[in-house]
C-alpha positions as CSV (number, residue, x, y, z in Angstrom):
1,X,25.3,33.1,20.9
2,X,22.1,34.7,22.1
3,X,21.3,38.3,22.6
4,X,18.0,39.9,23.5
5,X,17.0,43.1,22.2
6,X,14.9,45.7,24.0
7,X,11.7,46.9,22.6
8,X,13.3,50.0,20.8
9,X,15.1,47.9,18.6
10,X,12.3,46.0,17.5
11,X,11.3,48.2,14.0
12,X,15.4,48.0,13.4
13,X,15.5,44.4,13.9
14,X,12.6,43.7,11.6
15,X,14.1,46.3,9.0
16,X,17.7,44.6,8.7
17,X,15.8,40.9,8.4
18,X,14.1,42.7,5.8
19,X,17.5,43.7,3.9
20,X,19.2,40.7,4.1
21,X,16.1,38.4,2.6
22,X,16.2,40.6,-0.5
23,X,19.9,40.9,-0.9
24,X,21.8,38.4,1.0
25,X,19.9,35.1,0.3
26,X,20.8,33.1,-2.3
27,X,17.1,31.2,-3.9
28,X,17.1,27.9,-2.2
29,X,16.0,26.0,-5.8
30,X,14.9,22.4,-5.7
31,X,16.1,19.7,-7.6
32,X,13.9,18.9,-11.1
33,X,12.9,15.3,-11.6
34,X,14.6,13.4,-13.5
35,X,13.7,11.9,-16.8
36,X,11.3,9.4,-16.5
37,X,12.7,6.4,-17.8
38,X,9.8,4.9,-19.3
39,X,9.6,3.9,-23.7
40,X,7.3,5.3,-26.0
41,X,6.0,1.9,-26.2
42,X,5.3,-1.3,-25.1
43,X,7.6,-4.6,-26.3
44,X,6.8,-6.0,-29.5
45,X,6.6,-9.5,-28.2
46,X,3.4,-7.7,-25.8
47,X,1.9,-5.2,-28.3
48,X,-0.3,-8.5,-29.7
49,X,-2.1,-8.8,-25.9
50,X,-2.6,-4.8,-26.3
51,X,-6.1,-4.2,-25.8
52,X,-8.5,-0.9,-26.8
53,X,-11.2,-2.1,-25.5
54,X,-13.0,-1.3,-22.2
55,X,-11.6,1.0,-19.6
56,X,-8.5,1.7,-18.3
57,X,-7.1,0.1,-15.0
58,X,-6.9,3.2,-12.8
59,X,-10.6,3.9,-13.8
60,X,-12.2,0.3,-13.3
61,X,-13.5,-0.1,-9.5
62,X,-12.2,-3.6,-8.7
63,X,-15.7,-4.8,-8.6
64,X,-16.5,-3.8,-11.8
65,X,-13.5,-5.8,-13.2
66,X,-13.4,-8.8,-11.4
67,X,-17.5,-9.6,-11.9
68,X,-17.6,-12.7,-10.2
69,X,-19.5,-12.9,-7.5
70,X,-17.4,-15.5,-5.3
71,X,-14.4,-13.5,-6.5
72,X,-15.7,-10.2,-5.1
73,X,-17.1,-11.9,-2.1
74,X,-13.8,-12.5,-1.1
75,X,-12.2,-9.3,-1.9
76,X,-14.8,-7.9,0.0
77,X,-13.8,-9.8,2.7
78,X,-10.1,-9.3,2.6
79,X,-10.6,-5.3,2.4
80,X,-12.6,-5.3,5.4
81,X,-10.5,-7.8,7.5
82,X,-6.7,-8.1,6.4
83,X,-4.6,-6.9,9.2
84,X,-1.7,-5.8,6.6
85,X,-4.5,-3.6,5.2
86,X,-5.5,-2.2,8.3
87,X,-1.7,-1.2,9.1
88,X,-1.5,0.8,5.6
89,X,-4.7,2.5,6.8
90,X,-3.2,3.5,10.3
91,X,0.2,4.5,8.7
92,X,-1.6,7.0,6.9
93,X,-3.8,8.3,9.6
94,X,-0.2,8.4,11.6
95,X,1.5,10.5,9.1
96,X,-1.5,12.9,8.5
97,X,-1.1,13.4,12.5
98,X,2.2,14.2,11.9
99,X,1.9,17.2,9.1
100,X,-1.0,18.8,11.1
101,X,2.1,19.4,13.8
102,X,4.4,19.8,11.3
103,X,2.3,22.8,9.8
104,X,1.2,24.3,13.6
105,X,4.7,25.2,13.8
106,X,4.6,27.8,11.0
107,X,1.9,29.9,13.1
108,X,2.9,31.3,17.0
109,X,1.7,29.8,19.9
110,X,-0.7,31.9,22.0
111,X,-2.0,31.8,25.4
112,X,-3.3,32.9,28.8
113,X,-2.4,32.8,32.1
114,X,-2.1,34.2,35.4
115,X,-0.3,34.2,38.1
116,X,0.1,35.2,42.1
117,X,2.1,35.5,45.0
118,X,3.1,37.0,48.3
119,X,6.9,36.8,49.9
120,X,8.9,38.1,52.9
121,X,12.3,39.2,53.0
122,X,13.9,38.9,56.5
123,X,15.5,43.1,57.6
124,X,19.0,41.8,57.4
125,X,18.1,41.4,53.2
126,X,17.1,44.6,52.4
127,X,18.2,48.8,53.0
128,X,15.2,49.3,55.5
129,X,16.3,46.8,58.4
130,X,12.7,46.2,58.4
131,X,11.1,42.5,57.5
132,X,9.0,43.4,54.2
133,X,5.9,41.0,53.1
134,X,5.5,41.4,49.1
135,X,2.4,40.8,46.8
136,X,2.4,40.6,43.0
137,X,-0.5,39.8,40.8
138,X,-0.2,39.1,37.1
139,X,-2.9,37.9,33.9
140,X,-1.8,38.2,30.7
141,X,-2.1,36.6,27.1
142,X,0.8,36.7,24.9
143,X,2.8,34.4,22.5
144,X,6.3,32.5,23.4
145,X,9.1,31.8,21.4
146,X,7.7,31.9,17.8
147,X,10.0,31.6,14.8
148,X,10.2,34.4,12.1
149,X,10.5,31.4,8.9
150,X,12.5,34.3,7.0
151,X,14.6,31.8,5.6
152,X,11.7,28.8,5.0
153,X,13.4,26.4,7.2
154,X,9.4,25.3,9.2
155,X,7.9,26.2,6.1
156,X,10.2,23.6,4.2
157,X,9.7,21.2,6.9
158,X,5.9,21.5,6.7
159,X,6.3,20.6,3.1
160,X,8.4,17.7,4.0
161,X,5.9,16.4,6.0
162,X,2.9,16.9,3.9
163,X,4.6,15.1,0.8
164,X,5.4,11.9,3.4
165,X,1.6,12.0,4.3
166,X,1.1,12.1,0.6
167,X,3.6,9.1,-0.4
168,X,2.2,7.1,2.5
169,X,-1.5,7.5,1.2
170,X,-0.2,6.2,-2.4
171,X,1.4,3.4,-0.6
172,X,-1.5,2.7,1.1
173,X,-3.4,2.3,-2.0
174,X,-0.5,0.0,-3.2
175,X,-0.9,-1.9,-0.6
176,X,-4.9,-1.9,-1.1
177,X,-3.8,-3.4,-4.9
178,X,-1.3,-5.5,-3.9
179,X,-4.6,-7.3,-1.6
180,X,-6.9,-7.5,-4.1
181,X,-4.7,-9.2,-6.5
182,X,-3.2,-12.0,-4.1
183,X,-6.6,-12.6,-2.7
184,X,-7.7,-13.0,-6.5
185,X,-4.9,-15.1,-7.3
186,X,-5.6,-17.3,-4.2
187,X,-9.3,-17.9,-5.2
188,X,-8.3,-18.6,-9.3
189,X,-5.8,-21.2,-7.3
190,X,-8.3,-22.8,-5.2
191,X,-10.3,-23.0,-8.2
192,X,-7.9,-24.9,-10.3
193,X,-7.1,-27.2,-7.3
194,X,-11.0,-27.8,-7.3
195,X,-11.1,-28.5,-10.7
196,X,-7.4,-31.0,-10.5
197,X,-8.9,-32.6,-7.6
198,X,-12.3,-33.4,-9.6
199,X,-10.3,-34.8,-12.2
200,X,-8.3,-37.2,-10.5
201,X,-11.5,-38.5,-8.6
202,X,-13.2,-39.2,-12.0
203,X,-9.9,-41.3,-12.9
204,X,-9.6,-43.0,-9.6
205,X,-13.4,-44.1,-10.2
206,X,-12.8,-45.4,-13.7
207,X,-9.5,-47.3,-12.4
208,X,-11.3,-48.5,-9.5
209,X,-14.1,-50.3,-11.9
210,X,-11.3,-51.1,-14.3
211,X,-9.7,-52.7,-11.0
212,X,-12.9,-54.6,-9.9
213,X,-13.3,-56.2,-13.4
214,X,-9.6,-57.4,-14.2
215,X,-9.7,-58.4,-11.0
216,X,-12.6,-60.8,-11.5
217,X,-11.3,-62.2,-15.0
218,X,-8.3,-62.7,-13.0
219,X,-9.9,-64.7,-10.5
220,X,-11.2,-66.8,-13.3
221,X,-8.2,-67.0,-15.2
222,X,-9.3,-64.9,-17.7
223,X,-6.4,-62.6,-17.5
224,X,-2.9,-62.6,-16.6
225,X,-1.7,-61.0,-12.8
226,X,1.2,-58.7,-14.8
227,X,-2.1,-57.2,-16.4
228,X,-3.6,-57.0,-13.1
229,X,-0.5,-55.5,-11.5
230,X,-0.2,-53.1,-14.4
231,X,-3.8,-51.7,-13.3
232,X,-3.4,-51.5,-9.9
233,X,0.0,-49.5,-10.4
234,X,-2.2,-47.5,-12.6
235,X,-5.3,-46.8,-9.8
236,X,-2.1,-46.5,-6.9
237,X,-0.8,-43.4,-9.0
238,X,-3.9,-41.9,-9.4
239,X,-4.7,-42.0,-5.4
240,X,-1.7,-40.8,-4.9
241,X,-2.1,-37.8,-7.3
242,X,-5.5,-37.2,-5.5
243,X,-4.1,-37.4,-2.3
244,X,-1.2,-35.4,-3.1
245,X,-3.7,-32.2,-4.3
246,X,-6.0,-32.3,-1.3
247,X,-3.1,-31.7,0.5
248,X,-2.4,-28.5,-1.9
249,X,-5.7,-27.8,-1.8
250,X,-6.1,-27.4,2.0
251,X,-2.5,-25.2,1.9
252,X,-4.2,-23.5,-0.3
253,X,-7.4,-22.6,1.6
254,X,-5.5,-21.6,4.9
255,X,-3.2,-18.7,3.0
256,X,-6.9,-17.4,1.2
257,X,-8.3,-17.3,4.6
258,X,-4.9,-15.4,5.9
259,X,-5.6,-13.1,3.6
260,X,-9.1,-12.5,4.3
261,X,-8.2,-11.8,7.5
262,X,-9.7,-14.8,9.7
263,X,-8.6,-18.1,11.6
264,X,-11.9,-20.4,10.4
265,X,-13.3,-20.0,6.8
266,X,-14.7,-23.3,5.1
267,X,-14.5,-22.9,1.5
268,X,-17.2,-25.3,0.1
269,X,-15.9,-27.0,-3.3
270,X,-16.2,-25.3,-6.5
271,X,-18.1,-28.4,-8.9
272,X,-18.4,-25.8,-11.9
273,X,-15.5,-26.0,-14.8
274,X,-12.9,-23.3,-15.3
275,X,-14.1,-20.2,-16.7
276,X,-13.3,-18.1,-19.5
277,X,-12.0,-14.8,-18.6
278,X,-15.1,-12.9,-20.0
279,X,-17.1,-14.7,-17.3
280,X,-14.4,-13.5,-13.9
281,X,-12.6,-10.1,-15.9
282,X,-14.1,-7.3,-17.6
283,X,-12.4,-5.7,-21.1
284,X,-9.2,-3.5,-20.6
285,X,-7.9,-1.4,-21.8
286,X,-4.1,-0.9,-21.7
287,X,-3.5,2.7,-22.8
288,X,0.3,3.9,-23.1
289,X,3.5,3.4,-21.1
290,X,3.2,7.0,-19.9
291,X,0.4,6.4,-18.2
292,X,2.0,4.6,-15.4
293,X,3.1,7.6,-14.1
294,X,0.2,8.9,-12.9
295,X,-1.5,6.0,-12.7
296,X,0.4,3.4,-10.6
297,X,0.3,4.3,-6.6
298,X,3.8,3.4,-6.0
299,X,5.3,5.3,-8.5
300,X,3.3,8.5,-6.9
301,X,4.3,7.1,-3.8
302,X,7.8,7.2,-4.7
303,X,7.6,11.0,-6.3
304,X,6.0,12.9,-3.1
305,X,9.2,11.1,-1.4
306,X,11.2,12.6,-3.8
307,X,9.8,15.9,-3.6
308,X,9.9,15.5,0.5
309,X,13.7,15.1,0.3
310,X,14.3,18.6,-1.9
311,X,12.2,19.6,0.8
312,X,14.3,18.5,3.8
313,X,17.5,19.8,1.5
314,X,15.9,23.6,1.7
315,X,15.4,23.5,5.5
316,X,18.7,22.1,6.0
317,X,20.5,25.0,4.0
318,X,17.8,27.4,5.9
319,X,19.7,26.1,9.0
320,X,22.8,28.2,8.0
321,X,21.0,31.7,8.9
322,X,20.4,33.4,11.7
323,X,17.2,32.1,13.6
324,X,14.7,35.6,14.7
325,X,12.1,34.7,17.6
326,X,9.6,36.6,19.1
327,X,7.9,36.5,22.8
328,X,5.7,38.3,24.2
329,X,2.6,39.3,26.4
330,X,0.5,41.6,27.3
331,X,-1.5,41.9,30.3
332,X,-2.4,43.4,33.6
333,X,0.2,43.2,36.9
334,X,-0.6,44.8,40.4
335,X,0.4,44.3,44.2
336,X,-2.8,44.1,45.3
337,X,-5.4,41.4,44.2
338,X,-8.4,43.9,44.2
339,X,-6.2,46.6,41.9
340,X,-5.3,43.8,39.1
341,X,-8.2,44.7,36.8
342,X,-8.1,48.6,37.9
343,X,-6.6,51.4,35.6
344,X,-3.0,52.0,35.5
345,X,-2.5,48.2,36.1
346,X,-1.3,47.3,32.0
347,X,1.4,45.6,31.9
348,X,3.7,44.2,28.8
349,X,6.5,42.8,27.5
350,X,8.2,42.3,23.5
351,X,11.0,40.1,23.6
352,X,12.4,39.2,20.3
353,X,15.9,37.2,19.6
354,X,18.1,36.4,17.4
355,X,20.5,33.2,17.6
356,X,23.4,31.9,15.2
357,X,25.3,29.2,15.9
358,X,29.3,29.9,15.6
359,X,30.9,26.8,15.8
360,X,28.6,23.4,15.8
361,X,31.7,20.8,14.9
362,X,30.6,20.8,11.3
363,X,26.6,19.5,12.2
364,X,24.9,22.1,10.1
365,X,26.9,20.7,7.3
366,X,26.8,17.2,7.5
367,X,22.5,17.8,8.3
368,X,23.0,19.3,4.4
369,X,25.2,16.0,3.3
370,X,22.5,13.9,4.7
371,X,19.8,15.2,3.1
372,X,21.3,15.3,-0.5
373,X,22.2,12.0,-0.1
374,X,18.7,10.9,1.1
375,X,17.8,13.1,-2.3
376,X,19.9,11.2,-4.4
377,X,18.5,7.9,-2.9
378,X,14.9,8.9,-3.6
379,X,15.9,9.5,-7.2
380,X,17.3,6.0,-7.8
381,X,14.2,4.4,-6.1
382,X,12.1,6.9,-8.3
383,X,14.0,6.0,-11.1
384,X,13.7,2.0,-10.2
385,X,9.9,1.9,-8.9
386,X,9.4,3.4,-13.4
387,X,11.5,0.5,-14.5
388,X,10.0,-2.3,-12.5
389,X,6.5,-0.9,-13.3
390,X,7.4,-1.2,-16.6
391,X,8.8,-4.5,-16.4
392,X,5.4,-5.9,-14.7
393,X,2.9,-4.6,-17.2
394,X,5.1,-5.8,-19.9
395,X,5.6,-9.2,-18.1
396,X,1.7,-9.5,-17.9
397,X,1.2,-8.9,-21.5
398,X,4.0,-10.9,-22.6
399,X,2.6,-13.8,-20.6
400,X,-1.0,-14.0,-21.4
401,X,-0.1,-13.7,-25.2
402,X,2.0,-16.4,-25.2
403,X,-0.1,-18.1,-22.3
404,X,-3.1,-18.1,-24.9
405,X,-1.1,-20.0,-27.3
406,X,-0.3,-22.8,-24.7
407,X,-3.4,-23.1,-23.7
408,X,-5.0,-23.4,-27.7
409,X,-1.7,-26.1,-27.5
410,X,-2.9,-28.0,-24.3
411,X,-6.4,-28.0,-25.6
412,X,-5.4,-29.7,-28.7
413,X,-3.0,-32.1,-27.1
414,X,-6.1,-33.1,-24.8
415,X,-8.0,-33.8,-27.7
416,X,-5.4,-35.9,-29.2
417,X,-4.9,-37.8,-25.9
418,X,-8.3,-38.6,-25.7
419,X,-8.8,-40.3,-29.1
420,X,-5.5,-42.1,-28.7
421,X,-7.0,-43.7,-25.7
422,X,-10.0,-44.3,-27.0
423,X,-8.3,-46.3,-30.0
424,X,-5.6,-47.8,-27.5
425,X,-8.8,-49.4,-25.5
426,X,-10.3,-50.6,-29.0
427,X,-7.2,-52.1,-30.1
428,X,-7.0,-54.2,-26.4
429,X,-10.4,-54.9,-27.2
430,X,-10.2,-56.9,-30.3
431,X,-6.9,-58.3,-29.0
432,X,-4.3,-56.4,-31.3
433,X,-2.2,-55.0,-28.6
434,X,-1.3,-55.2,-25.1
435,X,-3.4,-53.5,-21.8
436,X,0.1,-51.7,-21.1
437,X,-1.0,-49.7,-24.5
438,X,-3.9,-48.8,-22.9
439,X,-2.7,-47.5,-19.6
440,X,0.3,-45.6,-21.6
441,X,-2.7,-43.3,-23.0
442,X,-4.4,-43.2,-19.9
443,X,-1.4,-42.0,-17.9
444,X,-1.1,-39.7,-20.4
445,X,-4.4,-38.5,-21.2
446,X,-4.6,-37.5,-17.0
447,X,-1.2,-35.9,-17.3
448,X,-2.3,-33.5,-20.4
449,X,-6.0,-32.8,-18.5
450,X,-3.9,-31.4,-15.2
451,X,-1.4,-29.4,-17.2
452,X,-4.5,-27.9,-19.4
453,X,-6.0,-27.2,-16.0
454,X,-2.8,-25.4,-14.5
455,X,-2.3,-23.7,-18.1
456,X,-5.5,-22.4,-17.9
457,X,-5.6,-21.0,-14.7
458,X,-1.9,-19.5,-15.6
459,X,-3.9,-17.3,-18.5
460,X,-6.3,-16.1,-15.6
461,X,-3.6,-14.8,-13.5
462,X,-2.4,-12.9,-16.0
463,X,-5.6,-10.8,-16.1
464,X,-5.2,-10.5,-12.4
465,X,-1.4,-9.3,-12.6
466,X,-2.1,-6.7,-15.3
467,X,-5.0,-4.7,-13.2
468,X,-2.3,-4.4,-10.4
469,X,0.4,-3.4,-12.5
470,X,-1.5,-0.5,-14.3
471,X,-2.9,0.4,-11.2
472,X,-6.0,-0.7,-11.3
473,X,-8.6,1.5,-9.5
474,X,-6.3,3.4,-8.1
475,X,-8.5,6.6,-8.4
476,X,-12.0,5.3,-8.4
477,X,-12.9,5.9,-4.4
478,X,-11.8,6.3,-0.9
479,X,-10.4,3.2,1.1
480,X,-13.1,0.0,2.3
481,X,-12.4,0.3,5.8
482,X,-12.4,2.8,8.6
483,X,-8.5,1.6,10.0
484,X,-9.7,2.1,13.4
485,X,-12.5,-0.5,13.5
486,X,-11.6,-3.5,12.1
487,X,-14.8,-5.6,11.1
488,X,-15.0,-9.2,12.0
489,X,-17.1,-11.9,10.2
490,X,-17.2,-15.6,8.1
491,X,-16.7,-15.9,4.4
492,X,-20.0,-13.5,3.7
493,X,-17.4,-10.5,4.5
494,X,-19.2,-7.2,4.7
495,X,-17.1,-3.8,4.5
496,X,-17.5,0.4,5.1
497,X,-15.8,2.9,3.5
498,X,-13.5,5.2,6.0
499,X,-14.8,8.7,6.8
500,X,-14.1,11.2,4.7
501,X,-11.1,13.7,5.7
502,X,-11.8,17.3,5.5
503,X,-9.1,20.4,6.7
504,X,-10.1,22.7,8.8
505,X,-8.9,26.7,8.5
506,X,-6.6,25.8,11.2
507,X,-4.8,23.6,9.8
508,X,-6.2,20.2,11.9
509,X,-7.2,17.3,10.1
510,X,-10.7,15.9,11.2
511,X,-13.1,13.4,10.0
512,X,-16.7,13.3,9.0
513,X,-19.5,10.8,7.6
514,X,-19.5,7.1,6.5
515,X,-20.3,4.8,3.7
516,X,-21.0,1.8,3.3
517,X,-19.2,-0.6,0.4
């Protein structure tokens, strides 16, 4: 039903809207958070890897944690390139697009225009019996159709809008986290392949002379072929072990130089030994399980959504009252081209209607079902996005306590492997036991040097997984890139920051200025 008022009616119309905000509207309230599900503390079996000192993660610029200079070479690289990056970037820049329309609704949409136009009508179509050739003239400026938001329904849907531009910009600098750690786990990987790989040669060279000279006593019937077997087994399993981690090792570089975003990257070979973490990770500090709520992306992420969803509930209650619309113009009309600008020539017209659907099949409330269930949805995912926060940083500081310990266990083991094969070869020497003695420790001694490797580069990781799951730098600057042009390059990768976004008084989004990372 649709009825159009005349102008008289106007300061009546405006009146009873008036009345029945103040006393027929019920307060459309939105839903309060829920309780965050988060403990007062961290596990006991992760309070022991609980550090004080340092900064916190959401404070610490990713290249003042991870401080070496390979390692930020490469996440350098990655934020300038990385494809999945540059899609977070444009998703953003999408949904900012889409509040600025959002919020133009809220304000009526003015213009100018003008119009002309002569016609005949035939004698037989009008009371004279005489063909008559009509003019008409018209310029004017004047609004159409705007929407009174007595009820909030386009304010509601502005909001809506502006908390999924929000949530998107957190899960852009999710996404920007989520990078920097797998690129950082990727390099610590290719590192401990480096390191395996060097290893295994150093054995295969030792085997290989061990080879040569039981081969020769051999020959002269110094030494038995089951010993000589036994030692060729030995040097076979070792090539094979080498073999079997260049393989890794080239997997390895091809997903590192996915993620940095290009086809061709040669990675030279790392020659120094693993690192300790004070030489690739700066002190930090852990601070409270509280502070994930502010601190990790997703979680924010996951509360704008939240709040976007009370939003959509509000607009779709504002959906049950009437909707008030004005349009109008005022200009200048004539029948004669010359006269259109001459006095007595104003023209205007004040349309304002009102509209209230009757009978919609039930649509109106189903549109209110739907978004109280979409509410209720973005409280469990609110509710799980705290928990599984949790669960990381606890994971991370579970692992690298008891990761620490393995390592101090490895170490020793190592030790212990080495001096039983030194005494195993001193034993063959002056004939007390057999060679397979010796290549017992051997095998051995390689097997404990790869596992101290892996354990090793295990305890590194964990640094790596504890930045991302506080957060880290999450509020320390703007993104690396500019989404719409994508830099290009070899390993040196080289990256700008995006411009910075400023609001206008209208309401449009625009950009202004660059930096350079």
């Amino acid at each position: 039903m649709k009825l159009h008022l005349s102008t008289t009616h106007a300061v009546r119309l405006g009146a009873l809207a008036l009345v029945a905000t103040l006393a027929g509207c019920a307060p459309l309230s939105t839903r309060d958070l829920p309780a965050d599900p988060v403990a007062d503390n961290w596990p006991a079996d992760a309070t022991a890897a609980v550090s004080e000192r340092g900064q916190t993660a959401v404070e610490l610029h990713w290249r003042d944690y991870f401080i070496n200079p390979g390692l930020q070479q490469a996440i350098a690289q990655a934020l300038a390139n990385n494809p999945d990056y540059r899609m977070a970037l444009l998703r953003v820049e999408e949904a900012r697009a889409a509040y600025s329309i959002q919020r133009a609704d809220q304000f009526p949409t003015i213009g100018v225009g003008g119009s002309g136009g002569r016609s005949r009508v035939p004698g037989d179509l009008n009371f004279s019996g005489n063909s008559v050739v009509t003019s008409q003239y018209e310029a004017y400026a004047g609004l159409s159709n705007w929407e009174l938001d007595l009820w909030g329904r386009v304010r509601n849907l502005k909001d809506s809008a502006l908390q999924e531009y929000l949530a998107t910009d957190a899960a852009q600098r999710a996404v920007r986290i989520t990078l920097i750690a797998n690129v950082a786990n990727a390099w610590l990987g290719l590192r401990e392949l480096d390191e395996r790989i060097a290893l295994a040669n150093q054995t295969i060279a030792t085997r290989e002379e061990s080879y040569r000279i039981f081969k020769r006593r051999h020959d002269v019937g110094a030494t038995s072929l089951l010993e000589l077997t036994q030692v060729e087994t030995l040097l076979i399993q070792a090539r094979a072990l080498g073999t079997q981690l260049e393989q890794a090792r080239t997997a390895q570089a091809h997903a590192l130089a996915v993620l940095l975003g290009e086809t061709r990257v040669e990675f030279p070979t790392l020659n120094e030994p693993s690192s300790t973490d004070s030489k690739i990770f700066a002190p930090l500090r852990v601070g409270l399980p509280s502070d994930l709520l502010t601190d990790r992306p997703d979680i924010i992420a996951a509360e704008h959504r939240l709040e976007g969803a009370n939003a959509n509930i509000k607009a779709a209650r504002a959906a049950f009252f009437p909707t008030i619309s004005l349009t109008g113009n005022f200009g200048t009309a004539s029948a004669e081209l010359d006269n259109l600008f001459k006095g007595g020539s104003r023209a205007w017209a004040f349309m304002p209607s009102i509209s209230l659907p009757i009978f919609d099949a039930g649509r109106r409330r189903a549109n209110l079902d739907l978004a109280e269930v979409r509410s209720d949805l973005a409280v469990a995912n609110y509710e799980k996005t705290i928990q599984t926060a949790f669960r990381e940083v606890a994971d991370a500081l579970s692992a690298r306590q008891w990761l620490t310990q393995q390592v101090a266990n490895m170490e020793a083991s190592v030790d212990a492997q080495t001096r039983r094969a030194r005494l195993a070869q001193l034993r063959y020497d002056s004939g007390a036991s057999a060679y397979l003695e010796v290549l017992d420790a051997q095998r051995d001694l390689l097997e404990a040097q790869q596992l101290l490797v892996q354990a090793r580069r295990s305890l590194l990781s964990t640094h790596v997984s504890l930045y991302a799951s506080l957060g880290g730098g999450a509020s320390t600057e703007a993104p690396d890139i500019s989404p719409t042009t994508p830099t290009t390059g070899n390993m040196p990768g080289s990256s700008s920051a995006p411009a910075a976004a400023t609001t206008t008084s209208s309401g449009a989004v625009s950009t202004s200025g660059n930096t350079t990372e």
